[in-house]
C-alpha positions, 0 to 999 in steps of 0.5 A, spaced: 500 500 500 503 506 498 503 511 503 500 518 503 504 524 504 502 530 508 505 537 510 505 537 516 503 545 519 507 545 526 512 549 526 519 548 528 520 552 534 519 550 541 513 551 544 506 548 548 501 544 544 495 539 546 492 534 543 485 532 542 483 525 542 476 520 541 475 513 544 470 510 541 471 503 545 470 503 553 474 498 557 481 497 561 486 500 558 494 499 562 498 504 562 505 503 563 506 502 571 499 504 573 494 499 574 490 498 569 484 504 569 476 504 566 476 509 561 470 511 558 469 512 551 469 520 549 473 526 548 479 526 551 485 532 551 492 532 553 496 538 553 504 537 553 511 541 551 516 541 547 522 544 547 527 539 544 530 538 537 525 540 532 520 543 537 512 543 535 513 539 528 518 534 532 514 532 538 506 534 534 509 529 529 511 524 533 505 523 537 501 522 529 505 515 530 504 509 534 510 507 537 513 500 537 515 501 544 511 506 549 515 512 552 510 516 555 503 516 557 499 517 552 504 512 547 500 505 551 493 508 549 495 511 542 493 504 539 486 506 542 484 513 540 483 517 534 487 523 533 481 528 532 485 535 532 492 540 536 493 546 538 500 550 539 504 556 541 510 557 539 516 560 546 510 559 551 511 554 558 503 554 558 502 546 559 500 547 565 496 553 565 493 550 559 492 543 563 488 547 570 483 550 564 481 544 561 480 540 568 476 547 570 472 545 564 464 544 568 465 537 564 471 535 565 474 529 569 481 527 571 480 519 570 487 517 571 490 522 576 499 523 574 497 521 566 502 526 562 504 530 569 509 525 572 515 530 570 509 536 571 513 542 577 507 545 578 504 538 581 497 538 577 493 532 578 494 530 570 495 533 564 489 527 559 482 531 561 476 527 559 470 532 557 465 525 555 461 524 549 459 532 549 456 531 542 460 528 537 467 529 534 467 536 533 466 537 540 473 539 541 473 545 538 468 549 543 472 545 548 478 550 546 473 555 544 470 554 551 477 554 556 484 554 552 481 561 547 480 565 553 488 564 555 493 570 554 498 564 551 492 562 548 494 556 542 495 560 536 496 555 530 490 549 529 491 542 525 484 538 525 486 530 522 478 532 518 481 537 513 488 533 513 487 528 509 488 519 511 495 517 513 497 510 514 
């Protein structure tokens, strides 16, 4: 099968991103040294950082892959989850700012406390927030809408996995 090729947008430089995610099939999903944790299916967003080589464009590619071997958190239930969209800014540490917004949310839920946040130095109880069904895969719009847009480091570039086209 020949593999489609797609110019990523995520810039070079450093920044802070998130990530939105849908699990359709509820169940037990292990997760690295955790016990193995109930997931309910729904959206799901994980916000993090990247400071290393290559920035935005290196770790936002990166997380469009399934790993072989798990690294981080969110590598165990990467298998399960359907990319739906990412957000970023560029120089900005707001992983956590970004992270206390989503859990704010009225609707939020923080089903797996540590998930994402292990290295986290503002001790945030987790950086993977579960909004639930909340009407659909195009949810996660008014989701940033609603939490991340109103932030003075708000996200400033978008990418949606509806207008990117397919990837094997």
């Amino acid at each position: 099968m020949k593999k489609i090729k797609v110019a990523l947008p995520f810039p070079d430089e450093p920044g802070t991103y998130f990530l939105a995610f849908s699990l359709e099939k509820p169940g037990e999903y292990r997760v690295g040294r955790f016990p193995p944790v109930f997931l309910p299916e729904g959206l799901y967003f994980y916000t993090g950082s990247a400071w290393g080589q290559g920035g935005l464009r290196a770790r936002l590619g990166y997380h469009l892959r399934v790993p072989a071997h798990p690294h981080w958190h969110l590598d165990w239930l990467k298998p399960y989850l359907t990319l739906l969209g990412a957000g970023w800014r560029e120089g900005v540490h707001a992983e956590c700012d970004w992270a206390q917004a989503l859990i704010a949310h009225p609707q939020a839920g923080v089903p797996l406390p540590g998930f994402g946040a292990s290295d986290c130095s503002r001790q945030c109880s987790a950086h993977w927030v579960f909004f639930g069904t909340m009407g659909g895969h195009h949810a996660w719009r008014k989701i940033v809408e609603e939490t991340l847009a109103k932030l003075l480091d708000a996200p400033a570039g978008f990418w949606s996995s509806d207008i990117a086209g397919s990837m094997d």
